[in-house]
N, C-alpha and C positions, 0 to 999 in steps of 0.2 A: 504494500500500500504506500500511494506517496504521501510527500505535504500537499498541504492546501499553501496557494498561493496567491497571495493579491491580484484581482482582474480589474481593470477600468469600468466594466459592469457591476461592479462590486457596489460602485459607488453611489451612494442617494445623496449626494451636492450638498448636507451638511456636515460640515469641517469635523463637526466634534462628534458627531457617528460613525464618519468615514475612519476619523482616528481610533476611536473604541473598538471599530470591528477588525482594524489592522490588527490590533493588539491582543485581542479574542484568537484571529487567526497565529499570532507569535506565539502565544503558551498552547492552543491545540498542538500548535508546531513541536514545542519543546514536548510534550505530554509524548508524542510519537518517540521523540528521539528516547524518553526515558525509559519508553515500554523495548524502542529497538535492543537499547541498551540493558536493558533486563536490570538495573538498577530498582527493585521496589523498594526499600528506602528512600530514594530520591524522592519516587512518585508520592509518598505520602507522609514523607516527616515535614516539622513547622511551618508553620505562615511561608508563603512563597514559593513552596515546593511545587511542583507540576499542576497535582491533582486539586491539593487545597487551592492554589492560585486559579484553577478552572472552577470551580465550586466558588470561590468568592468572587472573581471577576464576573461571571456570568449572573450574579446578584444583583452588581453595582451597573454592569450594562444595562440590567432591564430596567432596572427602577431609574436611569438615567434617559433610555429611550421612552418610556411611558409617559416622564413629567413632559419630553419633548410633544408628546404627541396629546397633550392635555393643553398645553399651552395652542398649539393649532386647531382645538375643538375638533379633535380626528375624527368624526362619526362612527368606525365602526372600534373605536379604543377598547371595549371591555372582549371582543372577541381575538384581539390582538393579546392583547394582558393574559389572556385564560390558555393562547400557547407560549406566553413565555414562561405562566405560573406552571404548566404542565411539563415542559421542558426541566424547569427546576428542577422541580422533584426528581426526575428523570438523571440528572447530574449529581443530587444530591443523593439519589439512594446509588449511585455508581461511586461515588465517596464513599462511602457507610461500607459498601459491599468490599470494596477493594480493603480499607482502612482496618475490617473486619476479617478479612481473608476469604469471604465468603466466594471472591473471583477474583479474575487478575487482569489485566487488562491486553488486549488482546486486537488482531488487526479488525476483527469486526466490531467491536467500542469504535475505536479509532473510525474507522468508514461511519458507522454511525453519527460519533461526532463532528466529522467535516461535510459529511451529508444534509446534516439539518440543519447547519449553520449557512452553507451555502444556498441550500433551498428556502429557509426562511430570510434572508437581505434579497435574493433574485425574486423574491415571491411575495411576502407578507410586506415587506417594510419599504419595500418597492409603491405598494400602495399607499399608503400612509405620505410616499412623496409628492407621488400624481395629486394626494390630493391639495397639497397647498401648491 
C-alpha cells in the first residue's frame, strides 16, 4: 500500500483546511511508515506518537471544520457533523483496539484510512465549498 499524497483536487480554497488536511495527510503518512516499520511502541506511546496524534488530530480537524461551516450557515451541517462524529468513533475504537492489543494495525487500516479521508474532502467537504 502506498502514501497518500497531496492532489491540487484536494483543495477546497480555504487556506486553513487546505492546511489541516495537508497535515491529517503527514501523520496518516507517518502512521504507514510506523506500521511499515513494525515499531508498535512508536505507534502508541505519549502524546505525538502516530496513533494518538491520529486520534487527536482528527478531533481538532472536525471541531475546526464544523465551526467553519456554522459560520457559512452550511444547510446540510448536522448530516456533515454525524460523518465526522461516526468516523471518530471509528478512529477512536482503532486507538482503544490497537492500545489494547486487541489488533494491530495492518495495510487494510491503513487503505481504510487514506480511503475515507480522500473520499470524504473529494466528496463531502467539496460541498460545503460549492456552497459558499
Amino acid at each position: 500500500m502506498s502514501k497518500i499524497e497531496w492532489e491540487s483536487s484536494f483543495s477546497v480554497n480555504v487556506p486553513e483546511i487546505d492546511e489541516q488536511h495537508k497535515k491529517w495527510i503527514k501523520i496518516i503518512n507517518e502512521l504507514h511508515d510506523v506500521m511499515v516499520d513494525g515499531n508498535l511502541k512508536e505507534v502508541i506511546e505519549a502524546p505525538g506518537k502516530a496513533l494518538t496524534e491520529m486520534r487527536d488530530y482528527t478531533r481538532h480537524h472536525f471541531l475546526s471544520e464544523e465551526e467553519f461551516m456554522k459560520k457559512i450557515n452550511y444547510p446540510d451541517f448536522s448530516s456533515h457533523k454525524q460523518i465526522h462524529d461516526k468516523f471518530y468513533v471509528e478512529v477512536n475504537q482503532l486507538y482503544l483496539d490497537v492500545t489494547e492489543g486487541k489488533t494491530v494495525l495492518n495495510t487494510e487500516t491503513m487503505s481504510m484510512l487514506t480511503t475515507w479521508l480522500r473520499d470524504h474532502i473529494l466528496k463531502e467537504d467539496k460541498k460545503f465549498i460549492e456552497f459558499v
